[in-house]
C-alpha positions as CSV (number, residue, x, y, z in Angstrom):
1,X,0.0,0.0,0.0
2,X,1.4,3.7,-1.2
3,X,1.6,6.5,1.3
4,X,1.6,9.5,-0.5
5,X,2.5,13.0,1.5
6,X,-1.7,13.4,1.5
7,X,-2.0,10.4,3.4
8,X,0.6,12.1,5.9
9,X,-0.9,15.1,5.8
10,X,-4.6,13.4,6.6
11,X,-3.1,10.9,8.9
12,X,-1.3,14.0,11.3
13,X,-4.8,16.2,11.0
14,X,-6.8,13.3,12.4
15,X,-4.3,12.4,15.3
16,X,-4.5,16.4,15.7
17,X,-7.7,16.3,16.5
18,X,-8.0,13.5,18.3
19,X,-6.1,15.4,21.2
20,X,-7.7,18.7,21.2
21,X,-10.7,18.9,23.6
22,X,-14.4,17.4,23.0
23,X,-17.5,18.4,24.9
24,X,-19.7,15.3,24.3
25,X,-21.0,13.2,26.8
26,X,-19.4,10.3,27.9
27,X,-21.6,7.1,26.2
28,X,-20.3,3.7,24.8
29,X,-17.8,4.7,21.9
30,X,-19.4,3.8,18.4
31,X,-16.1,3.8,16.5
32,X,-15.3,0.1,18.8
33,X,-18.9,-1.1,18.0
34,X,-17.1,-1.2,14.3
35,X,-14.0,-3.0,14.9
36,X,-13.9,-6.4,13.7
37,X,-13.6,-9.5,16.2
38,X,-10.3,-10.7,14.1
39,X,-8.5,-7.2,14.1
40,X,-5.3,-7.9,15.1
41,X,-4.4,-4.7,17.6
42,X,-6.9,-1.6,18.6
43,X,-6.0,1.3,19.8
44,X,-8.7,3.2,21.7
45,X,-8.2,7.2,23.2
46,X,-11.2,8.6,25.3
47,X,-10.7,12.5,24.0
48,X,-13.8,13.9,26.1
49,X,-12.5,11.7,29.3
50,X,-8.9,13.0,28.6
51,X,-9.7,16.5,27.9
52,X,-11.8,16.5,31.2
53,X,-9.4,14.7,33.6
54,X,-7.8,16.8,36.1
55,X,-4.0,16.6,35.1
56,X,-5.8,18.9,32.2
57,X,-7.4,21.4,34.1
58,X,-4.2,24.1,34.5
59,X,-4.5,23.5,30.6
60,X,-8.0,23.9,29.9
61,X,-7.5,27.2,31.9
62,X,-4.2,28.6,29.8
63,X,-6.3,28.0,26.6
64,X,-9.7,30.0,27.3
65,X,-7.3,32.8,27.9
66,X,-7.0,33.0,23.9
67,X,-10.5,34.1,24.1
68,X,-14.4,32.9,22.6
69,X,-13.0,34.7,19.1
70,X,-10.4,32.1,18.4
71,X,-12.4,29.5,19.5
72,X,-15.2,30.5,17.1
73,X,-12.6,31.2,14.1
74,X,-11.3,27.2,14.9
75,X,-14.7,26.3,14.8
76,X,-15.3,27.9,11.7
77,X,-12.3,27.3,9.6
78,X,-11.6,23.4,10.4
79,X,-14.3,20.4,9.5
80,X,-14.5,18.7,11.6
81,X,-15.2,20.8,14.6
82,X,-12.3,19.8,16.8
83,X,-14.5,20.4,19.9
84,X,-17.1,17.6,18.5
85,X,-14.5,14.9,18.6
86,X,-15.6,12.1,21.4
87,X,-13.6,9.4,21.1
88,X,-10.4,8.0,18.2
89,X,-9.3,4.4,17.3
90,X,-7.4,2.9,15.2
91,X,-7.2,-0.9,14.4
92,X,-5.1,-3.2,12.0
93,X,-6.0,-6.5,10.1
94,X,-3.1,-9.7,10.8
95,X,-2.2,-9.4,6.8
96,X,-4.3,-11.7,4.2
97,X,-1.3,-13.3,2.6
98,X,2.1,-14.1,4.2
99,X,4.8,-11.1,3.8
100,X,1.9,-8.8,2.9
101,X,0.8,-5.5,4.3
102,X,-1.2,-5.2,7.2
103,X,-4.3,-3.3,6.3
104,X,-5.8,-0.6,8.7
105,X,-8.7,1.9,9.6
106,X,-9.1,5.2,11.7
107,X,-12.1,6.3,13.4
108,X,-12.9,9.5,14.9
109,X,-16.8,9.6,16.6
110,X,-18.3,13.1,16.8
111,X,-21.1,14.3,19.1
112,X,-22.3,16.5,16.4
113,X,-22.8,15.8,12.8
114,X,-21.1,17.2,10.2
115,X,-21.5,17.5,5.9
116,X,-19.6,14.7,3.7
117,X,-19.2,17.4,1.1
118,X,-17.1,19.4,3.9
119,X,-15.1,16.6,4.8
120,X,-13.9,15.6,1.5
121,X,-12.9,18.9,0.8
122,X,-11.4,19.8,3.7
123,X,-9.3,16.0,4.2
124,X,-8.7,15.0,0.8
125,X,-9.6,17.5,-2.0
126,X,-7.4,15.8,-4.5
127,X,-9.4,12.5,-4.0
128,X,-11.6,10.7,-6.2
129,X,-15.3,9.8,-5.2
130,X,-16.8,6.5,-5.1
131,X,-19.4,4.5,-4.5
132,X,-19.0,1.0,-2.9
133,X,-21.6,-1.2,-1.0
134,X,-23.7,2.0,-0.7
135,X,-21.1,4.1,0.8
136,X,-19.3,7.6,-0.6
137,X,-16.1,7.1,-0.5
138,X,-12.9,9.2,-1.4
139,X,-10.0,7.7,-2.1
140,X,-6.2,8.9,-2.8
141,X,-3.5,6.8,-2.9
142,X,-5.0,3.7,-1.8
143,X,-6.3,5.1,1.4
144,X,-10.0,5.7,1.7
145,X,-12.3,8.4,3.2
146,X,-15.7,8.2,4.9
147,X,-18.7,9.6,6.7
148,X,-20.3,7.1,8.6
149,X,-23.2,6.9,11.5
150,X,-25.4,9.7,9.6
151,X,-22.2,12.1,9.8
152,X,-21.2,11.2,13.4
153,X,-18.3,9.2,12.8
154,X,-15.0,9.0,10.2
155,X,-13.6,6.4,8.8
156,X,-10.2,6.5,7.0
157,X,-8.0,3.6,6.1
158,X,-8.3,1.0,3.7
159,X,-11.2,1.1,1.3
160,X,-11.8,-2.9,1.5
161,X,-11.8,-2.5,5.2
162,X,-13.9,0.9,5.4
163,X,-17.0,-0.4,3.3
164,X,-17.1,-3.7,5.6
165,X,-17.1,-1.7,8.6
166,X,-20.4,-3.2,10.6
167,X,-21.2,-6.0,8.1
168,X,-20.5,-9.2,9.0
169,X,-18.7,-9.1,11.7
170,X,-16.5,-11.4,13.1
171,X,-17.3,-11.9,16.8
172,X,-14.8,-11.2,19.5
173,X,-13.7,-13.7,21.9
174,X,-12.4,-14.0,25.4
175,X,-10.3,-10.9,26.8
176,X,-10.6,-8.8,23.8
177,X,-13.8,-9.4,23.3
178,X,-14.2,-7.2,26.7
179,X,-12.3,-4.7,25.2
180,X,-14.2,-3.9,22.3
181,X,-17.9,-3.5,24.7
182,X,-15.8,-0.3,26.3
183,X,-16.1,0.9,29.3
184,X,-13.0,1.0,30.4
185,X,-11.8,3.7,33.0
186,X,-9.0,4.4,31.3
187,X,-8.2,7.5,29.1
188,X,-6.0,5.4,26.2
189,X,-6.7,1.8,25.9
190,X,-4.6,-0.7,23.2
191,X,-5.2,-4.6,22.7
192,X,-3.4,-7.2,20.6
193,X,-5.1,-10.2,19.7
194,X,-2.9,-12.9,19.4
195,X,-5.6,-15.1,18.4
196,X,-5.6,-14.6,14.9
197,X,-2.4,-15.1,14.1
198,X,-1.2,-18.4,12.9
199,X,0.5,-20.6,15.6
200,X,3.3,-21.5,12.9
201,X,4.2,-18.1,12.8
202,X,4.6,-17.4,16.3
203,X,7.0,-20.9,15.8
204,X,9.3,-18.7,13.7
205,X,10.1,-16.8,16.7
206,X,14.1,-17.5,17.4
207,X,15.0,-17.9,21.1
208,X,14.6,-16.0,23.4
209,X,12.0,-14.3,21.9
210,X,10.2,-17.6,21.4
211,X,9.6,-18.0,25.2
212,X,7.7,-14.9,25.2
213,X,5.4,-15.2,22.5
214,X,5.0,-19.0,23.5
215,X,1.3,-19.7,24.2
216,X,0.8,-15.6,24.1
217,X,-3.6,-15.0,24.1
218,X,-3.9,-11.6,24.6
219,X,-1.7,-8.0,25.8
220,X,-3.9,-4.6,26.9
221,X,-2.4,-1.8,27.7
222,X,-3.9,0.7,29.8
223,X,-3.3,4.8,30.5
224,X,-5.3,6.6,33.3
225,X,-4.0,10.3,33.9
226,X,-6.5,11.2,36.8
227,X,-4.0,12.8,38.9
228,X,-0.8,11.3,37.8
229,X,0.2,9.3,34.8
230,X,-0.2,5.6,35.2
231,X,0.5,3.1,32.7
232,X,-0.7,-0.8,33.6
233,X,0.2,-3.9,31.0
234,X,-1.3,-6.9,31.3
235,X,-0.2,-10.4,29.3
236,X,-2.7,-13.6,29.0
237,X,-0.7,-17.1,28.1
238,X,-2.6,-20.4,27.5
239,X,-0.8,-22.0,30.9
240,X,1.0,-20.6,33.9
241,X,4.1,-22.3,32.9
242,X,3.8,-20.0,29.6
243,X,3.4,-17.1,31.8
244,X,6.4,-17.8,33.7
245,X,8.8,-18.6,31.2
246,X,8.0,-15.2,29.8
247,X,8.7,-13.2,33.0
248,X,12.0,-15.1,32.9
249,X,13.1,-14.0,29.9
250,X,11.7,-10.5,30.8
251,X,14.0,-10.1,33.3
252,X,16.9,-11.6,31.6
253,X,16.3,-8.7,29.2
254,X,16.3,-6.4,32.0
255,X,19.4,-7.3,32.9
256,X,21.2,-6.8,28.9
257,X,19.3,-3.8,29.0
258,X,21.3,-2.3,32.3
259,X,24.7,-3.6,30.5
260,X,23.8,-1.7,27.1
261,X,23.4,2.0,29.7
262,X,26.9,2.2,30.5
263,X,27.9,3.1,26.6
264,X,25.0,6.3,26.4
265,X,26.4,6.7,29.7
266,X,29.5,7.7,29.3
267,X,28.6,9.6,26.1
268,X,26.2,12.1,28.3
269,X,28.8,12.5,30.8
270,X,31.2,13.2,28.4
271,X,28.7,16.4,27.1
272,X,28.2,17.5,30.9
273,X,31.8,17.1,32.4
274,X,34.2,17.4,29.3
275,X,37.8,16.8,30.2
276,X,40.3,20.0,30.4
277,X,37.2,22.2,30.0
278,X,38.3,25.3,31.5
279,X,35.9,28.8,32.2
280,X,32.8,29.5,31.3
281,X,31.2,27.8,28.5
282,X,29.2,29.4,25.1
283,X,25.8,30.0,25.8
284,X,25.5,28.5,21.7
285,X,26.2,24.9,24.1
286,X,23.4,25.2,26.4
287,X,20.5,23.7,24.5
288,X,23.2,20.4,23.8
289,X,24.1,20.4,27.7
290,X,20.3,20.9,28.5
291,X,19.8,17.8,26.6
292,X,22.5,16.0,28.0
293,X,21.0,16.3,30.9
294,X,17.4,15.3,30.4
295,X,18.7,11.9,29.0
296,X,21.4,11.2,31.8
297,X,17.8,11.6,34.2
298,X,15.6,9.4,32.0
299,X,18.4,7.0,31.7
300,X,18.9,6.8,35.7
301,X,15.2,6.4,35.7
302,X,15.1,3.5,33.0
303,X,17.8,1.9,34.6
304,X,16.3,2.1,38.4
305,X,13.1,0.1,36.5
306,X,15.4,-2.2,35.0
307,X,16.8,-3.5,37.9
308,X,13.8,-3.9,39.5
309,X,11.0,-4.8,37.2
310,X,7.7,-4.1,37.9
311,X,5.7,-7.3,37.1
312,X,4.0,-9.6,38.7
313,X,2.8,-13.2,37.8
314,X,-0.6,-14.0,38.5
315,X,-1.9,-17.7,37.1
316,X,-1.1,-17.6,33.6
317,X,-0.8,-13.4,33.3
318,X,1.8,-11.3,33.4
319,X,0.8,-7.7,35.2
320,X,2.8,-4.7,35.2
321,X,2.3,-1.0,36.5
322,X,4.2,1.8,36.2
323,X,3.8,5.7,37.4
324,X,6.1,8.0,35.8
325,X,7.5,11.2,37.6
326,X,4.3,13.8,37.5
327,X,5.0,16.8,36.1
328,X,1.8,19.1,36.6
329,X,0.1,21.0,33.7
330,X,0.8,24.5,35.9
331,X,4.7,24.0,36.0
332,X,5.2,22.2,32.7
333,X,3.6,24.9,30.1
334,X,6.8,27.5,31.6
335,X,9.3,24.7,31.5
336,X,8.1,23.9,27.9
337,X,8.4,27.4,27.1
338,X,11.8,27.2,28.7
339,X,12.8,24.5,26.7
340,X,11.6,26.1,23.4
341,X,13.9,28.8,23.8
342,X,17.2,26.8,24.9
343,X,16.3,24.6,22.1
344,X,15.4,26.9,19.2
345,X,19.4,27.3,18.4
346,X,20.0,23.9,18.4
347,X,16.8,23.4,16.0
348,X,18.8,25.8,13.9
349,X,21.4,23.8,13.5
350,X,19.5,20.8,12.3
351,X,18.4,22.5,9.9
352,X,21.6,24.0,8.3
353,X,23.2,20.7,8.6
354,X,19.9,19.5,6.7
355,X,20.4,21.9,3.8
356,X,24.0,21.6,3.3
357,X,23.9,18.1,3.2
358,X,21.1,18.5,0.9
359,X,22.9,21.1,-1.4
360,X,25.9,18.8,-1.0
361,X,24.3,16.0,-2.7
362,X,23.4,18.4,-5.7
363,X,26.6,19.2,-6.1
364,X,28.0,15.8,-6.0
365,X,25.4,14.9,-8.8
366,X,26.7,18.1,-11.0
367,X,30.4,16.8,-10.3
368,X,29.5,13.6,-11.7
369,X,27.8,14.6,-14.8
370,X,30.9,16.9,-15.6
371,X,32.8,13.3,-15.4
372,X,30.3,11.5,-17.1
373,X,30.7,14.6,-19.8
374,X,34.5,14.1,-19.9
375,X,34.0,10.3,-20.3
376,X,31.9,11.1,-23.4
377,X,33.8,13.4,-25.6
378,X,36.9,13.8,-23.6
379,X,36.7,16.8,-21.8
380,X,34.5,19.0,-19.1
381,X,32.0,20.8,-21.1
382,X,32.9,24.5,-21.6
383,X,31.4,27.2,-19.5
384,X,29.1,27.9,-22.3
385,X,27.5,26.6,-25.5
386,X,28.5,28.7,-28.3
387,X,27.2,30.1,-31.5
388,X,29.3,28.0,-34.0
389,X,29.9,31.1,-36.1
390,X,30.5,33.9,-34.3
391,X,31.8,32.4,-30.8
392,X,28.7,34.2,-29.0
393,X,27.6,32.2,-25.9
394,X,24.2,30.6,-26.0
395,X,23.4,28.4,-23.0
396,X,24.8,27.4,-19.7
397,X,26.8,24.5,-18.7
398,X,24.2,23.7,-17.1
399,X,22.0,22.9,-20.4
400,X,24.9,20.7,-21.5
401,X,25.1,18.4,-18.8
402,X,21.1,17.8,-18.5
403,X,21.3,14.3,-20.2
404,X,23.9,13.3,-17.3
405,X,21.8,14.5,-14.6
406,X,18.3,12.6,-16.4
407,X,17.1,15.1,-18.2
408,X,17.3,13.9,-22.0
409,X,13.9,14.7,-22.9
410,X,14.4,18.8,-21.3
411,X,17.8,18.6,-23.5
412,X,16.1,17.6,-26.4
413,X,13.8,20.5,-26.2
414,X,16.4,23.0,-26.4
415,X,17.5,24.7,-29.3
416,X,21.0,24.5,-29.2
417,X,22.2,27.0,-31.9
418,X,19.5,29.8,-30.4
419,X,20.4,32.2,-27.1
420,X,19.0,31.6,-23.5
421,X,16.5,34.2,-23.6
422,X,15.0,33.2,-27.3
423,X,11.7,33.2,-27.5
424,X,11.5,29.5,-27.6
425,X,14.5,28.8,-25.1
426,X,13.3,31.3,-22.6
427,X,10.0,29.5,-21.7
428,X,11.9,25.9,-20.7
429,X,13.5,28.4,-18.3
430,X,11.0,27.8,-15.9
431,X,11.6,23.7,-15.8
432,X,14.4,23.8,-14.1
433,X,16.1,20.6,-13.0
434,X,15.6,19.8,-9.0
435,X,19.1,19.6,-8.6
436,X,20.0,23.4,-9.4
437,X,17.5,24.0,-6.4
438,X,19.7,25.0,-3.5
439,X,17.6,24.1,0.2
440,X,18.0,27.5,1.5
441,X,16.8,29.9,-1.7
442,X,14.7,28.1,-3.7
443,X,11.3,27.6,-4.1
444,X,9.3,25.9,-6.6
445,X,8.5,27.7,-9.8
446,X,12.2,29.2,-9.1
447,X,13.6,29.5,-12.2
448,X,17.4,30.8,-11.0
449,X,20.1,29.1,-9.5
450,X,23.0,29.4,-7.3
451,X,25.4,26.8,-8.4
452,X,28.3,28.5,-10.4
453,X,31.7,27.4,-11.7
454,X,34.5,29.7,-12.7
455,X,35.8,30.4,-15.7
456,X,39.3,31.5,-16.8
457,X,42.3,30.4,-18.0
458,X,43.7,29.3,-14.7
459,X,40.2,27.7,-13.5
460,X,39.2,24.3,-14.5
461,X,35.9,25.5,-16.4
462,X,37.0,27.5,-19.5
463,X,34.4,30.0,-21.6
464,X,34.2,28.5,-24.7
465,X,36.5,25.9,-24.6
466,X,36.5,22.0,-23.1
467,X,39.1,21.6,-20.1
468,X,40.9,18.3,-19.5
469,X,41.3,16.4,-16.5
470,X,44.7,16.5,-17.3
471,X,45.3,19.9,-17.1
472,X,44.6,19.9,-13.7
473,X,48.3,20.1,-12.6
474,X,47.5,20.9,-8.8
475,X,46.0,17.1,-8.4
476,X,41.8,17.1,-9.0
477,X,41.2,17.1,-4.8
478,X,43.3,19.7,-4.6
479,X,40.8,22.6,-7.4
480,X,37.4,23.7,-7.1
481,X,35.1,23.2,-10.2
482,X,31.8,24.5,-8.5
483,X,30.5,26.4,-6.0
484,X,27.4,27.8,-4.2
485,X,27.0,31.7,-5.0
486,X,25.3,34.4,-3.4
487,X,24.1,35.9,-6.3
488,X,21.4,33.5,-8.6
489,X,21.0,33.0,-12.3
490,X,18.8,32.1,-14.5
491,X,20.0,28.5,-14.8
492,X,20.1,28.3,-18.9
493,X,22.0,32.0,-19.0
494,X,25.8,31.4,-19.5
495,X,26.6,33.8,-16.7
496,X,29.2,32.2,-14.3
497,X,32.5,33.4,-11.9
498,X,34.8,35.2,-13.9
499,X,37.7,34.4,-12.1
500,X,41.3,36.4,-12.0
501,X,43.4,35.9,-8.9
502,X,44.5,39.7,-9.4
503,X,41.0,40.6,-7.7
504,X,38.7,40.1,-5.3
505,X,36.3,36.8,-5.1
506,X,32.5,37.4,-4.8
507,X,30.4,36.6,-1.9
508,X,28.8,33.0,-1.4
509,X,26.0,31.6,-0.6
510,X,26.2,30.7,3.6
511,X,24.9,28.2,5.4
512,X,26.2,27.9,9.0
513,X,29.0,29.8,8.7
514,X,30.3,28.3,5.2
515,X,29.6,27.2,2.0
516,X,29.8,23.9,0.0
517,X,32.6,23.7,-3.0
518,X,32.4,20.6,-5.3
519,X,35.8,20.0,-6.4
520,X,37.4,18.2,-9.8
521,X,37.6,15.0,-8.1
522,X,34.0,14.7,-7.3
523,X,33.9,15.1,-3.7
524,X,32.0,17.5,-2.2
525,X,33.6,19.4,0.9
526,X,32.4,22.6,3.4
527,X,34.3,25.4,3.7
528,X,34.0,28.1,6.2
529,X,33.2,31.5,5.6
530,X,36.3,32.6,7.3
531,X,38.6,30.9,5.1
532,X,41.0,33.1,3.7
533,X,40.8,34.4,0.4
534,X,43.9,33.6,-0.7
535,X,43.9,30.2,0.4
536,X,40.6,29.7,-1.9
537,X,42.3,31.5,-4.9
538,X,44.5,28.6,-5.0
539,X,41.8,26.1,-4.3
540,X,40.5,27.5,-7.6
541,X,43.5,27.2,-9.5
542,X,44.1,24.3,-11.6
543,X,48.0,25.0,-12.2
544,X,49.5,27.4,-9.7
545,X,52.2,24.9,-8.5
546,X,52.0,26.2,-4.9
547,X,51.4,24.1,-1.8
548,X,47.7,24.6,-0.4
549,X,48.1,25.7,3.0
550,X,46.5,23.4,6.1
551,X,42.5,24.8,5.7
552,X,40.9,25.7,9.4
């Protein structure tokens, strides 16, 4: 089954809603009424219970502060109305055929009714409408959309699955059967049913793995929040003698699991008490030592669980409770803040590491058509695609390589022997390739670009004319071919660095401090913006004969 970015999209709006606040009365859920007896797991969140529970009230205060007008304009602006939601679950099939996908649906009850119409064009506007077993249904992708219950309920998931919902159902049995009549206390709910699958595949299970699953029934999982968070597990075997082979290998576990601390250990105590660190320390290192020291207190918590785990074995289950350190609503929305804040540098990071690694991987694809180009008619291509008469430039480079970088059938369209901004030529302009997009500039329908090479007689690239590898005196690791600019082009215009080691170097294009240079080798490497200018003139030299000095 495809999961397109829709799907994504639909699947993070749903689980959005399904944790802001509902007003409906608390009845028996009608989204578990529809889960087949044969599902394989369930997963069951009470939104009114959780959105009323105590832990929530400091919350449910903060957010009336916004005022009645932004609750109106959410009510207003979103189908469905996120304060209608009652109850979400989600459930998954044990897969038809062996190795195949599991199949799955998502429910969302409402207290209120709401339009199809709305829905479809709010959740999936791109989909297309059908009609199966007397049921609309919208479908992208493989994944299916629909109003159920007279409006009161949505179903999205697979379509196979979604029009069976309700018809000939399967009945439950034993433990989960319980589970599906609801009623449970608890604010998130989830249930495998080990039922339906196939004893022979359970066999498959190598040791020790295969004393767990070994006469395995039936695992809930249960989450109350009342006052404090409290998570309780429960595990159903055929026999006792199941049940306690399990807890055996359970604590076995436990015990690998305290060894496998001591590595993460040491790496968070490294971050907190570096060796021959001397003064005060950058405040740019606070969001990493913040870190560092959230995880060395959830690992001492793991591990203090670890060595004593909480389960129990009572006849043939296995029972476990756990209660989390509570962090009240009242102190945690300023400590969140707090964290934002510290955080929001490091986030930064992330994402200039993200971009340059994705601009790096552009270039390395440019660097390798130039190759591929000098493997076909024995040399980089020139700078520029000439008028064979008069010498005039044309097109870019960048035209030239297109057939090395996929794009035959946009090389094919050009007309070599006419300028970039022809009539014709001008208008493919705006199909640029996706790898002359750089992260950080471009968006789409962008139709310049910011990866440049520079010409001249002492840079690899000439003007007009095809450069050899074997010019390249100074050793191909040791010579830039391309590089990230500052200023963009349109990506067909031959417009590139005009390059004379008499005068000064334009700006490029930064990204955290630096900027990416692909060099005649093929490689790819950053270079920081404080790297001195004459150091990079010879960088960009393909014959100077002088030593490249040790780059900081």
């Amino acid at each position: 089954m495809s999961l397109s970015k829709n799907l994504i999209h639909l699947t993070l709006v749903f689980l959005m809603l399904s944790i802001l606040p509902s007003f409906g009365s608390a009845q028996q859920p009608e989204d578990l009424k529809l889960v087949p007896g044969n599902a394989l797991a369930v997963v069951h969140i009470d939104i009114a219970k959780l959105w009323h529970a105590e832990s929530m009230k400091d919350m449910q205060d903060l957010l009336k502060k916004a005022g009645p007008e932004a609750f109106k304009a959410l009510e207003k602006r979103f189908v469905p109305d996120p304060f209608t939601v009652k109850t979400a679950t989600g459930f998954i099939m044990f897969p038809n055929m062996p190795g195949g996908p599991p199949e799955f649906v998502f429910l969302i009850s409402l207290s209120k009714p709401i339009s199809e119409k709305a829905l479809f064009e709010s959740a999936m506007p791109d989909g297309q409408t059908s009609k199966k077993d007397g049921i609309n249904i919208q479908v992208k992708d493989d994944i299916g959309l629909a109003l159920l219950n007279q409006g009161n309920l949505i179903a999205v998931g697979a379509p196979s699955l979604i029009v069976q919902l309700g018809k000939d159902k399967v009945p439950a049995k034993g433990n989960f059967e319980k589970f599906l009549k609801g009623g449970s206390e608890s604010l998130i709910n989830a249930a495998i049913n080990f039922n339906v699958v196939p004893k022979e595949a359970l066999a498959f299970a190598p040791p020790p793995f295969n004393t767990l699953v070994k006469g395995i029934n039936y695992m809930e999982v249960d989450i109350m929040a009342e006052k404090g968070l409290k998570i309780a597990t429960s595990i159903t075997y055929e026999m006792a003698e199941d049940a306690k082979g399990a807890l055996e290998t359970i604590r076995s576990f436990a015990k690998l699991g305290i060894s496998q601390l001591a590595e993460p250990r040491l790496e968070l105590e490294k971050r907190l008490f570096p060796k021959g660190q001397q003064g005060v320390t950058p405040l740019t290192e606070l969001p990493e030592f913040m870190g560092a020291l959230v995880g060395l207190a959830m690992l001492n918590e793991v591990e203090g669980l670890l060595k004593n785990p909480p389960i129990k074995l009572q006849g043939a289950s296995l029972l476990a409770e756990y209660s989390p350190p509570s962090i009240s609503t009242n102190s945690m929305v300023p400590t969140m803040g707090i964290l934002v804040g510290l955080l929001l540098p490091a986030v930064q990071k992330v994402r200039e590491a993200a971009t340059r690694a994705n601009s790096m991987n552009n270039l390395k694809q440019i660097c390798l058509a130039f190759h591929n180009y000098h493997d076909t008619y024995n040399g980089f291509p020139a700078a520029a695609i000439t008028d064979k008469k008069t010498g005039n430039p044309l097109l870019s480079w960048r035209v030239a390589i297109l057939p090395y970088i996929e794009e035959q059938n946009l090389y094919q369209q050009f007309k070599l022997d006419e300028p970039w901004d022809s009539e014709h030529n001008l208008k493919l302009a705006k199909n640029m390739p996706k790898v002359y997009f750089h992260p950080k500039v471009n968006k789409p329908g962008d139709d310049k670009t910011h990866y440049k090479v520079f010409t001249g007689k002492d840079a690899v690239i000439d003007l007009t004319k095809q450069g050899k590898l074997s010019s390249i005196l100074d050793g191909t690791s040791n010579t830039i071919m391309v590089v990230e600019a500052a200023d963009g082009v349109v990506w067909t215009k031959p417009e590139d660095i005009a390059f004379d080691p008499k005068k000064p170097l334009p700006k490029m294009l930064e990204v955290g401090g630096g900027f990416n240079a692909g060099f005649a080798d093929g490689s790819v490497r950053f270079l920081k913006s404080t790297i001195d200018p004459e150091i990079l003139k010879l960088l960009i030299q393909k014959n100077d004969g002088k030593v490249i000095p040790a780059i900081p």
